[in-house]
C-alpha positions in Angstrom: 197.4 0.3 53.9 199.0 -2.9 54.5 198.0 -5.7 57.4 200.4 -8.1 58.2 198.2 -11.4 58.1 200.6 -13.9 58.9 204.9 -14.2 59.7 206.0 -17.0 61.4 207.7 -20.8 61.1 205.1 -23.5 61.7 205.3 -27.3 61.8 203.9 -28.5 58.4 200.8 -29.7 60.6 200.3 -26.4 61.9 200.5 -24.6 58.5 197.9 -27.2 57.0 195.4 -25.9 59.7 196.1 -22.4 58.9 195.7 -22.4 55.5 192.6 -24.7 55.5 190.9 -22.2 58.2 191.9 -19.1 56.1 190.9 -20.8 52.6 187.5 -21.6 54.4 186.5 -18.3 55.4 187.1 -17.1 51.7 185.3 -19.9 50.2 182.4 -19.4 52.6 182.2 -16.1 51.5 182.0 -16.7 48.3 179.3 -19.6 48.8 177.0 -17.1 51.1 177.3 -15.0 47.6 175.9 -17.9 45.8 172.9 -18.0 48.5 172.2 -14.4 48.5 169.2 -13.4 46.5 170.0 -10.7 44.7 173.2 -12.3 42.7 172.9 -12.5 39.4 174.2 -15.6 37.3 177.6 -13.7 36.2 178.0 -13.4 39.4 177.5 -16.7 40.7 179.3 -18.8 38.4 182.0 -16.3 39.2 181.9 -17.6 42.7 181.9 -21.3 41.3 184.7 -20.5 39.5 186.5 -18.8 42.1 185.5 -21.6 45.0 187.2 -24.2 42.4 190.3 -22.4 42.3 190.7 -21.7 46.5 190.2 -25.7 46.8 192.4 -26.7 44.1 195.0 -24.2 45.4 194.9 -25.0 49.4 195.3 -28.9 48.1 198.3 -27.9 46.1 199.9 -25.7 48.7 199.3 -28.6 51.3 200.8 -31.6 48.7 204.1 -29.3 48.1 204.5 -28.6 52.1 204.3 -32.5 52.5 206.2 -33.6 49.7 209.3 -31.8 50.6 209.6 -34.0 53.4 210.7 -31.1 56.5 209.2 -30.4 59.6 208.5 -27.2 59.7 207.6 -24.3 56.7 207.5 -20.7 56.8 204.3 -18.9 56.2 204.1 -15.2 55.1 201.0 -13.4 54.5 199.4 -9.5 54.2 196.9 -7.7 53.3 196.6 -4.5 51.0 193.7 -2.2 51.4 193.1 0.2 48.9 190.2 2.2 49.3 188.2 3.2 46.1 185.1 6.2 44.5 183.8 3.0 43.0 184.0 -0.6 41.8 186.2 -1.1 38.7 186.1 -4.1 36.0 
């Protein structure tokens, strides 16, 4: 299944908000992993890792929108939900 998250034209300011709220979320969720009790230290430095990369990839996305000097930017997100028997590595 496929959700349609985002599909619209936004002012630059606009898509900055979005993003930052939606990078956020996922990087809270990671860091309430780091706080749960019952994560191991694979685990948690996975988190670390993956909180590093959210960061460094919103501030990227928001440099490029701002550096190109236009008003507005298109924004395009979904979704894909696959449901599983079991957790795969």
């Amino acid at each position: 299944m496929e959700i349609q998250l985002i599909s619209g034209t936004f002012t630059v300011a606009e898509a900055e908000k979005l993003l930052t709220e939606i990078f956020r979320i996922k990087i809270a969720f990671h860091e309430n992993k780091i706080r749960a009790e019952d994560e191991n230290e694979e685990d948690i430095k996975h988190s670390e890792k993956r909180i590093m990369q959210l960061q460094e990839t919103l501030r990227n996305a928001i440099q490029k929108m701002k550096e190109k000097g236009q008003t507005h930017t298109s924004l395009n997100a979904h979704i894909e939900v696959n449901t599983m028997s079991r957790i795969s590595q």
